[in-house]
C-alpha positions as CSV (number, residue, x, y, z in Angstrom):
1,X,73.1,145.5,111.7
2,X,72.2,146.5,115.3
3,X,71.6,143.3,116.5
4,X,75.2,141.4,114.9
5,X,77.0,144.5,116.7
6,X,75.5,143.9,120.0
7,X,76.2,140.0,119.1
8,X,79.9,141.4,118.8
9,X,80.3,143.4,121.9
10,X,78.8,139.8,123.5
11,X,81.9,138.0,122.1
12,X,84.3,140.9,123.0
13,X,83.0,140.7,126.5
14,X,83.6,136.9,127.0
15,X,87.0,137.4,125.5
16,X,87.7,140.4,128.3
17,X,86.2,137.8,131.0
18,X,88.7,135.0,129.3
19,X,91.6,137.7,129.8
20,X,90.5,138.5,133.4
21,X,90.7,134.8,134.2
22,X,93.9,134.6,133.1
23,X,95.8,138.3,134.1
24,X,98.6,138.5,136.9
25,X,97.7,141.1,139.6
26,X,94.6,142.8,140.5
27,X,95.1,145.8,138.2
28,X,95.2,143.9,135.3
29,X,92.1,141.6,136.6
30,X,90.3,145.3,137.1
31,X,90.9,146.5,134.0
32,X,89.8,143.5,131.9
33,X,86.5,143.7,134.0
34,X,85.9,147.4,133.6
35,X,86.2,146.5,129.9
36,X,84.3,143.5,130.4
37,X,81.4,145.9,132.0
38,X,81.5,148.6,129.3
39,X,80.8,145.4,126.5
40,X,78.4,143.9,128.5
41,X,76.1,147.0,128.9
42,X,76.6,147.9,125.5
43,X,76.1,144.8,124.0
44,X,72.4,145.2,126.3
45,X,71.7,148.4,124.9
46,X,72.3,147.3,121.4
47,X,69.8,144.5,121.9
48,X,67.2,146.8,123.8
49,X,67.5,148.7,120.4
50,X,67.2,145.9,118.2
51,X,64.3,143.9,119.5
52,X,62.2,147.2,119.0
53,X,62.4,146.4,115.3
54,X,63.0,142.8,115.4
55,X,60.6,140.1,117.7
56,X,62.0,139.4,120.8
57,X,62.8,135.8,120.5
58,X,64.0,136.1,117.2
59,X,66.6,138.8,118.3
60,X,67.8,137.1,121.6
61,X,68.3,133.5,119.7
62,X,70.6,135.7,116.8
63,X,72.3,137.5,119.9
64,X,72.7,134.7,121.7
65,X,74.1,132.6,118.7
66,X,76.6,134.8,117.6
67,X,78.1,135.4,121.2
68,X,78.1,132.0,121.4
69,X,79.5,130.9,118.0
70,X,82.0,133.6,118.4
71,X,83.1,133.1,122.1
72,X,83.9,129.2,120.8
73,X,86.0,130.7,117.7
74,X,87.4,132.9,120.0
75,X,88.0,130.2,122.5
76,X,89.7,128.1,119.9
77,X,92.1,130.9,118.2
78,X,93.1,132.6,121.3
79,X,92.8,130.8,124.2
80,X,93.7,127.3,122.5
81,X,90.3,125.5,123.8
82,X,89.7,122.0,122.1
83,X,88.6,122.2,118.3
84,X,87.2,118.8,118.3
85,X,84.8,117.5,115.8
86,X,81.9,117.1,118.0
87,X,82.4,120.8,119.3
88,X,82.5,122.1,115.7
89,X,79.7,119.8,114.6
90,X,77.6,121.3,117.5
91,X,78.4,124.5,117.0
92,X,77.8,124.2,113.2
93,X,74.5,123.3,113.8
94,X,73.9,126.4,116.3
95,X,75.0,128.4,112.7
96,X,72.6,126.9,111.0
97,X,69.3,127.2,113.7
98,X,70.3,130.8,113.9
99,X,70.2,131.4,110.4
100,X,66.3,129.1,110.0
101,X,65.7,131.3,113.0
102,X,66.5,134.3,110.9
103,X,64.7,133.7,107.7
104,X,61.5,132.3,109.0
105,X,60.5,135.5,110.8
């Protein structure tokens, strides 16, 4: 549970750093990039507190993966990125490594 929230604050920070790219002004680009800072060091943290149960490599391929799965679906539903059938495949099969990962620990 520790290690899909810290994959979670991974995809909240890329979608701050997705907002920053795209704010007017440098308030707004500060403020996404505070937030983008606090997600980032938590989504660490979280990690740090995961591998201590979890192996290493197991827990930084899962983290990895689901920052990376979910800054795509992110990518797609909010900042309109190509859905193409190659991406998806691709990603699909990220899923599915993540998941062998997971259950041949």
């Amino acid at each position: 549970m520790v290690l899909v929230l810290a994959g979670l604050c991974e995809v909240a920070f890329t979608y701050c750093l997705g907002r920053a790219k795209s704010s007017v002004g440098p308030q707004m680009w500060w403020t996404w990039m505070s937030v983008f800072a606090v997600f980032y060091v938590l989504s660490a943290v979280l990690l740090a507190k995961a591998s201590q149960t979890l192996p290493l490599g197991t827990a930084y391929a899962v983290w990895t993966g689901i920052g990376a799965v979910g800054a795509v679906v992110v990518g797609i539903l909010v900042f309109h990125e190509s859905a193409s059938f190659w991406r998806l495949f691709f990603i699909t099969t990220l899923i599915i490594s993540i998941i062998g990962l997971k259950f041949n620990e």
